[in-house]
N, C-alpha and C positions, 0 to 999 in steps of 0.2 A: 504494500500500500504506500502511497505518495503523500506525502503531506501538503495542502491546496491552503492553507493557509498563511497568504502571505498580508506582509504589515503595507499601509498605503492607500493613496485613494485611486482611483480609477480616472481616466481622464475625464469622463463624463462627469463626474463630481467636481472636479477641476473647472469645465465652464462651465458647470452650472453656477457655482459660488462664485467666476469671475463674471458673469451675466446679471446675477442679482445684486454686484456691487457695483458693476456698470450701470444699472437701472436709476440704484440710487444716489450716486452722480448726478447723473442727468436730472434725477427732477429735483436736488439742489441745485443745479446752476441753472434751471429753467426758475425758479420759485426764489430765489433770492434777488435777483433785479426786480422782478416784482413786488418784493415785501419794502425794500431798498424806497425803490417811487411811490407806496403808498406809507413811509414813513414820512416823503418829504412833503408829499399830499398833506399829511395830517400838520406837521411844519407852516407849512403855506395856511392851512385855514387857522389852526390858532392865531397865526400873524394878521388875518382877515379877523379875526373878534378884537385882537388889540385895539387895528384903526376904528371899527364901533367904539370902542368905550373909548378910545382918544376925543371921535367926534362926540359926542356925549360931556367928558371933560371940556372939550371948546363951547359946546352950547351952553354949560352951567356956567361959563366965564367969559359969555358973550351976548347975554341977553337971550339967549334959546337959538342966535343965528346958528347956520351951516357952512362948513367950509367949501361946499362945491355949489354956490351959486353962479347962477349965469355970471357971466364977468369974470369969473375967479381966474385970475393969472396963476402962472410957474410959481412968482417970487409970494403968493401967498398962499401955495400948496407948501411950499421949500416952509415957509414961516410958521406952519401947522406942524408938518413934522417934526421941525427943529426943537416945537414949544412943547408937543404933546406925545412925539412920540420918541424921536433920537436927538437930543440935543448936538451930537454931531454933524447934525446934519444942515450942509448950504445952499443955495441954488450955485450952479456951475451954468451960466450961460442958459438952457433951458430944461436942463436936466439937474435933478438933484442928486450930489456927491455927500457920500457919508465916511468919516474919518476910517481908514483900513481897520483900526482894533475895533472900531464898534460892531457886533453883531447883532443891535437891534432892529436894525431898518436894512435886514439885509434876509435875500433869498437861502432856502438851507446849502445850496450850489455856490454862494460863494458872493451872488452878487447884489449891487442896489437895487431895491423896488422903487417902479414907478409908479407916482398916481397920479392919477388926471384925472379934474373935472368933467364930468358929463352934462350939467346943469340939472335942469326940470324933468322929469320924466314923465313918456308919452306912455300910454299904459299897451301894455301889448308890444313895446317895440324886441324884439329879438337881439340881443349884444353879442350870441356868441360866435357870427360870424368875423368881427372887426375883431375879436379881441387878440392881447401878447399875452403870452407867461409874463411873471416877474411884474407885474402890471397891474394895480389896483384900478377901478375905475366906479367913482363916486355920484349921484345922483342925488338931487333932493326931491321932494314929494313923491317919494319912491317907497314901496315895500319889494322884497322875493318874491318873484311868481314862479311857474313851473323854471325847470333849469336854464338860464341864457331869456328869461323873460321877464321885463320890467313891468311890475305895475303899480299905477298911480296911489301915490297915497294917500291921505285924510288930511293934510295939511304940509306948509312947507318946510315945518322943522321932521319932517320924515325924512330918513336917510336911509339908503341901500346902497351897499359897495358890490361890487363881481369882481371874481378876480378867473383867469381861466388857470388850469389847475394842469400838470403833467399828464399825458394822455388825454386832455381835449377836454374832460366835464370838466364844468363850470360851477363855481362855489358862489355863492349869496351869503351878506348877510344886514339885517338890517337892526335899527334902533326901537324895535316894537316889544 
């Protein structure tokens, strides 16, 4: 009689265990860019609650005005920021520059956010064709409607900011 009893795996045991370690590979590096952009998602909209309760602090120290009325220039978007949200922050020509260490007034990617006035909002009007990343965009007489839709609000100290968010949806938020 022979003895059949040898020590080892087989190679079929061999790719199997290199197949199921291949697999989960792969749906780590499929599944981590995407946790990645919805961390910086989540990044971006607490920064979209900040500018609310900024504009909120400017209306309690301004009579109940808005900072994105019609008229509203650069140099008094720069002057809101500066006051209420990054003291770092200046107008550069038509864009606002915020000092390199601050990371308040700044994208989780590294860079300054813009915001721009939109003025009065038309109820029903659609923003999420026009819009940037990295780009707040402020309205008065505004609430949230469904996603990338403005609608009118109840008076002119209502505020609603959009910002477009990595991967195309679009965040709201407003002062109600």
């Amino acid at each position: 009689m022979t003895n059949k009893n040898k020590k080892g795996f087989t190679i079929i045991e061999v790719v199997l265990v290199l197949a199921i370690a291949g697999l989960i590979f792969l749906m780590v590096f499929i599944a981590l860019p995407a946790l990645q952009r919805s961390q910086r998602n989540t990044q971006r909209e607490d920064d979209l609650a900040r500018i609310i309760t900024a504009v909120n602090n400017y209306q309690s120290n301004n009579q109940g005005k808005v900072p994105f009325k019609d008229g509203t220039t650069a140099a008094d978007l720069a002057k809101f920021v500066s006051r209420y949200v990054d003291s770092t922050c200046v107008l550069d020509g038509t864009a606002i520059k915020c000092d390199d260490n601050s990371n308040e007034f700044r994208d989780p990617q590294g860079d300054t956010y813009k915001i721009e006035s939109k003025g009065k909002a038309t109820d029903g009007t659609d923003v999420s064709g026009s819009m940037q990343e990295k780009t707040f965009y402020g309205y008065y007489n505004a609430t949230c409607g469904d996603e990338g839709i403005v609608k009118a609000g109840t008076g002119d100290r209502d505020v609603a900011v959009f910002m477009k968010l990595e991967g195309g949806a679009i965040a709201c938020n407003d002062n109600h």
